[in-house]
Backbone as JSON Lines, residues from 0, in Angstrom:
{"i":0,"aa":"X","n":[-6.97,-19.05,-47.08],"ca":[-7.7,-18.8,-45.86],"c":[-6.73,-18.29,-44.81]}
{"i":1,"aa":"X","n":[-6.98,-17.82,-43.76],"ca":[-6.63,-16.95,-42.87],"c":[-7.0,-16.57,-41.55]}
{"i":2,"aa":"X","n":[-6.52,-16.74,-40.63],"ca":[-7.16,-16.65,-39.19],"c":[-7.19,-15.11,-38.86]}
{"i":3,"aa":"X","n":[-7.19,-14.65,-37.83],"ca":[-7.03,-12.95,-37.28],"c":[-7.79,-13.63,-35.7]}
{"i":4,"aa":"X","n":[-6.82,-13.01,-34.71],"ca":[-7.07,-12.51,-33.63],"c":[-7.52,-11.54,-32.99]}
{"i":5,"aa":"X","n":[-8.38,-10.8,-32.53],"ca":[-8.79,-9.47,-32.66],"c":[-9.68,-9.66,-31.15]}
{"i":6,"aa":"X","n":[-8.8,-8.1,-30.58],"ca":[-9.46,-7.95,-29.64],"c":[-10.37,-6.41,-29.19]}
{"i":7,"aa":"X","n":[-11.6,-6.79,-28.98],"ca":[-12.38,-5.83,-28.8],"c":[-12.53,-4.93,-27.44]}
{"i":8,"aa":"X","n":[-12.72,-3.98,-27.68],"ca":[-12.64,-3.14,-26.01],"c":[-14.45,-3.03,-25.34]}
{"i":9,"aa":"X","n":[-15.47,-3.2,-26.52],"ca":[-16.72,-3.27,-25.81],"c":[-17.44,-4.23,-27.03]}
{"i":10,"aa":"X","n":[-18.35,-4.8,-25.87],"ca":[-19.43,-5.67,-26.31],"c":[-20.43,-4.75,-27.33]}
{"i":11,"aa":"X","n":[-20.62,-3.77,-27.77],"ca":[-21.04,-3.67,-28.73],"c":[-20.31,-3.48,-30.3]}
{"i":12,"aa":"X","n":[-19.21,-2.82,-29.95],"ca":[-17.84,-3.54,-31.19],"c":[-18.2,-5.19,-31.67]}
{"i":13,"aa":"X","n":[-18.18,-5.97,-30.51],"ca":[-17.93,-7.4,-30.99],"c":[-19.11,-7.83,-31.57]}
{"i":14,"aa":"X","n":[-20.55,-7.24,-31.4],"ca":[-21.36,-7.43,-31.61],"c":[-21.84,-7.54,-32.69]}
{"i":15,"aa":"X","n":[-21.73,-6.11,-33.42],"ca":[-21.44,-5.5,-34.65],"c":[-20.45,-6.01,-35.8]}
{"i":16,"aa":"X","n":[-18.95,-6.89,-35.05],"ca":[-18.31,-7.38,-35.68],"c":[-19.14,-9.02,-36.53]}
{"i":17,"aa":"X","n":[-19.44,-9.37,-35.48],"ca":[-20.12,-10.9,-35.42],"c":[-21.46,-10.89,-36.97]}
{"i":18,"aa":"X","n":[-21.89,-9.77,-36.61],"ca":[-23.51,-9.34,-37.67],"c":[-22.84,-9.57,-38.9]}
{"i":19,"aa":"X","n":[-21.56,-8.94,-38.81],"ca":[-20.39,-8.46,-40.21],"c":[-20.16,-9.64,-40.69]}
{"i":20,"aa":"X","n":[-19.77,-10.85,-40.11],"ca":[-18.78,-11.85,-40.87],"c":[-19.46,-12.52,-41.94]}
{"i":21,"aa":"X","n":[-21.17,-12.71,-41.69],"ca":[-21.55,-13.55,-42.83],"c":[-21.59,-13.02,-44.23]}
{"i":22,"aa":"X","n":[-21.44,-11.31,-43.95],"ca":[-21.39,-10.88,-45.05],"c":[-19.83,-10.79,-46.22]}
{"i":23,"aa":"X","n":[-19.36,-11.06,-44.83],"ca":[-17.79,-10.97,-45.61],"c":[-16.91,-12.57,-45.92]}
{"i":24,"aa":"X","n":[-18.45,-13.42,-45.53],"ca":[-17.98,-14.51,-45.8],"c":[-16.93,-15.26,-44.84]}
{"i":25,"aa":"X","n":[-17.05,-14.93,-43.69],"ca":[-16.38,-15.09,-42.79],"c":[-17.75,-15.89,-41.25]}
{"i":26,"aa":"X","n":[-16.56,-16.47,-40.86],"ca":[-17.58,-17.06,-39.77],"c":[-16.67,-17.1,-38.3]}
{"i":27,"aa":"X","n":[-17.26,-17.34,-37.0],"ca":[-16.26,-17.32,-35.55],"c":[-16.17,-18.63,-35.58]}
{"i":28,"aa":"X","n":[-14.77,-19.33,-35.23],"ca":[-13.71,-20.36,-34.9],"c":[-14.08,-20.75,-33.45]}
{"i":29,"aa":"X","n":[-13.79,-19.59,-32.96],"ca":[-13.3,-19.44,-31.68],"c":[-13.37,-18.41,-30.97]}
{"i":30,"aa":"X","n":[-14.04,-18.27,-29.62],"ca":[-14.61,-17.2,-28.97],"c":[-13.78,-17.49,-27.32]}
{"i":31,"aa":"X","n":[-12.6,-16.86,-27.26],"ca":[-11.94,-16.73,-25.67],"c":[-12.04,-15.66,-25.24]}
{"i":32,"aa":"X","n":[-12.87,-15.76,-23.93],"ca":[-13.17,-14.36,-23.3],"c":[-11.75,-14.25,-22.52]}
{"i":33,"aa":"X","n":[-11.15,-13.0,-22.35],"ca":[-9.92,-12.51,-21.88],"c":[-10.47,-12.11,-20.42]}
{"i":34,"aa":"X","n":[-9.18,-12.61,-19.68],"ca":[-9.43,-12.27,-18.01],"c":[-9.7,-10.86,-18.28]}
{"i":35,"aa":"X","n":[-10.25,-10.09,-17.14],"ca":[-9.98,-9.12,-16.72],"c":[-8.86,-8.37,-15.84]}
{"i":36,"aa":"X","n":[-7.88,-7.85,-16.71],"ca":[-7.01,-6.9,-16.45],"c":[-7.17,-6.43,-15.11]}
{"i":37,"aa":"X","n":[-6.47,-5.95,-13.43],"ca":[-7.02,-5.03,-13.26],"c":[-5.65,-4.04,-13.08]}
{"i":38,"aa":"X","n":[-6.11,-2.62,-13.03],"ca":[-5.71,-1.47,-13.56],"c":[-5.38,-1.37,-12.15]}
{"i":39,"aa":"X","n":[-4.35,-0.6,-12.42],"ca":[-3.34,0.42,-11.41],"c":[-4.26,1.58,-10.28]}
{"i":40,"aa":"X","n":[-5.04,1.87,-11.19],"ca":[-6.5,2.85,-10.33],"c":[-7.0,1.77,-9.28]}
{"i":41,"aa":"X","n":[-7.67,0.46,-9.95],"ca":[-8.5,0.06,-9.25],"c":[-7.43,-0.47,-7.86]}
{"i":42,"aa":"X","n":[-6.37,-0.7,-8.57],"ca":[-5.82,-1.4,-7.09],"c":[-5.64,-0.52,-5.85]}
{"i":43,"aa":"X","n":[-5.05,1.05,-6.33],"ca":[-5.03,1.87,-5.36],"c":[-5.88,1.77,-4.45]}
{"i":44,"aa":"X","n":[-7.48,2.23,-5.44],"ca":[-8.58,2.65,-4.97],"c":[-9.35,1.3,-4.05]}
{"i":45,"aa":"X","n":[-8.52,-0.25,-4.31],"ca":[-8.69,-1.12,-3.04],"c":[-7.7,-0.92,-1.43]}
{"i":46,"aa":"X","n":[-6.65,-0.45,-2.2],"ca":[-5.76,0.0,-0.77],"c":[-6.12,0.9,-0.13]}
{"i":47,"aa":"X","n":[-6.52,1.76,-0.89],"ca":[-7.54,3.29,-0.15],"c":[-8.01,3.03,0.97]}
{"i":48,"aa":"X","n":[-9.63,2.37,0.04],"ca":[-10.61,1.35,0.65],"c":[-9.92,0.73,2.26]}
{"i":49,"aa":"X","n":[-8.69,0.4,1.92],"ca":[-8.7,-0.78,3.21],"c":[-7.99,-0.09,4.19]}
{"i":50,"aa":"X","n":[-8.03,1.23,4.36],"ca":[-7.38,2.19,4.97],"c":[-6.01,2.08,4.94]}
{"i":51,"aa":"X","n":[-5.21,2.35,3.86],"ca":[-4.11,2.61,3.45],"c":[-2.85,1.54,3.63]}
{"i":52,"aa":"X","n":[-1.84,1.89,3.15],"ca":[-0.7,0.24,3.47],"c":[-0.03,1.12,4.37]}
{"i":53,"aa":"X","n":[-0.17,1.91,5.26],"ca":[0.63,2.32,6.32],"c":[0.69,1.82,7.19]}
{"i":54,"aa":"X","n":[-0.42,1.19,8.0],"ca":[-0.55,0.09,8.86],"c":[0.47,-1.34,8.33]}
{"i":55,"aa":"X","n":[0.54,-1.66,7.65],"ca":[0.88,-3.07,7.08],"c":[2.56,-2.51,7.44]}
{"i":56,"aa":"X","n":[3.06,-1.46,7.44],"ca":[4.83,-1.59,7.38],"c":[5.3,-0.79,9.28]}
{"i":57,"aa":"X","n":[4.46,-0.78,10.25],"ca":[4.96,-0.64,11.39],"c":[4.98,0.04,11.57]}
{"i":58,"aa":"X","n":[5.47,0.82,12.73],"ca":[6.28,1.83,13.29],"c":[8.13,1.98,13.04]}
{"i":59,"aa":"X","n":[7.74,3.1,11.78],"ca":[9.37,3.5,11.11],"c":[10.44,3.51,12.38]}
{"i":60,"aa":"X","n":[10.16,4.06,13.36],"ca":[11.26,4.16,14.81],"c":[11.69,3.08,14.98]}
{"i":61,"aa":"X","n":[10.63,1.71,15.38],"ca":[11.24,0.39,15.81],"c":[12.03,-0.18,14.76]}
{"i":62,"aa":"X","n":[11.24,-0.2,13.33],"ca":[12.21,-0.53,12.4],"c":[13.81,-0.21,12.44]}
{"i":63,"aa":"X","n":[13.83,0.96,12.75],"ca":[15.47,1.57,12.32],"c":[15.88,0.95,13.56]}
{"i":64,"aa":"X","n":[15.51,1.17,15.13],"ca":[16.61,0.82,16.48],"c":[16.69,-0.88,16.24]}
{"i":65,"aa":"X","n":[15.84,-1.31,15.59],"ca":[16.06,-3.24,15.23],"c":[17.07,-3.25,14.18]}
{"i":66,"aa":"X","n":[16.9,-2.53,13.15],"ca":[18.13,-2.8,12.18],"c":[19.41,-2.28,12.71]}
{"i":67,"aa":"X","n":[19.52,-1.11,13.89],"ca":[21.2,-0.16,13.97],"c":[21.25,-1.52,15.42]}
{"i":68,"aa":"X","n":[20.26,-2.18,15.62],"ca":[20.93,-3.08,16.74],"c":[21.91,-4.25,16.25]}
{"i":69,"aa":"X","n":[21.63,-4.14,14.83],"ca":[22.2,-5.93,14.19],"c":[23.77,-4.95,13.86]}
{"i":70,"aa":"X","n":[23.96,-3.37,13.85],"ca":[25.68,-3.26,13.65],"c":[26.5,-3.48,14.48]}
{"i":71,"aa":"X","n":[27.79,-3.64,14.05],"ca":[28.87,-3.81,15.0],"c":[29.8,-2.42,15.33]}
{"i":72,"aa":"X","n":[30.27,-2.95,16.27],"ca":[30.84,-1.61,16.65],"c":[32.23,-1.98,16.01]}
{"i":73,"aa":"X","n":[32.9,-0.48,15.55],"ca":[33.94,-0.57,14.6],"c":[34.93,-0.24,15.45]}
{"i":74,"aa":"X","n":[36.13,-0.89,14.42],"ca":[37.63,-0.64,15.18],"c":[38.15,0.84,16.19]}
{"i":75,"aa":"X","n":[38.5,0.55,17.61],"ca":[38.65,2.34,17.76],"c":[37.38,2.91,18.29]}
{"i":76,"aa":"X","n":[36.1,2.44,18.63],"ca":[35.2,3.62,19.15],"c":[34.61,2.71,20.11]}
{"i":77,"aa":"X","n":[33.98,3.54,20.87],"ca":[33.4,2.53,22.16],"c":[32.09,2.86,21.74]}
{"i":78,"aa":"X","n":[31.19,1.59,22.06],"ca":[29.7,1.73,22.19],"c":[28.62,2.63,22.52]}
């Protein structure tokens, strides 16, 4: 005897599989539905949606004069 894991991409595959087993003498153990994945598209197409991640990172100008404020001034040059 022998187990198999097998994963299907649509409910009518699995469907079709299931009709199959009594004939092959086979029966289901065990039925784990798999999260749903989500895809690289859909996430975009939520950032899209939420009017873009440009808002979320500031104004690029303040960024840079906050970070060149944390340098020091080097040996030899005046401020």
């Amino acid at each position: 005897m022998s187990q198999l894991i097998i994963e299907m991409d649509s409910d009518e595959d699995e469907a079709l599989l299931i009709q199959l087993l009594p004939r092959l003498n086979g029966r289901l153990v065990e039925r784990k539905p798999i999260p749903h994945k989500e895809q690289l598209k859909d996430v975009l197409e939520r950032i899209i949606q939420a009017g873009g991640a440009g808002e979320s990172f500031g104004n690029p100008s303040e960024w840079q004069r906050e970070i060149r404020s944390w340098d020091r001034v080097l040996d030899g040059r005046e401020e």
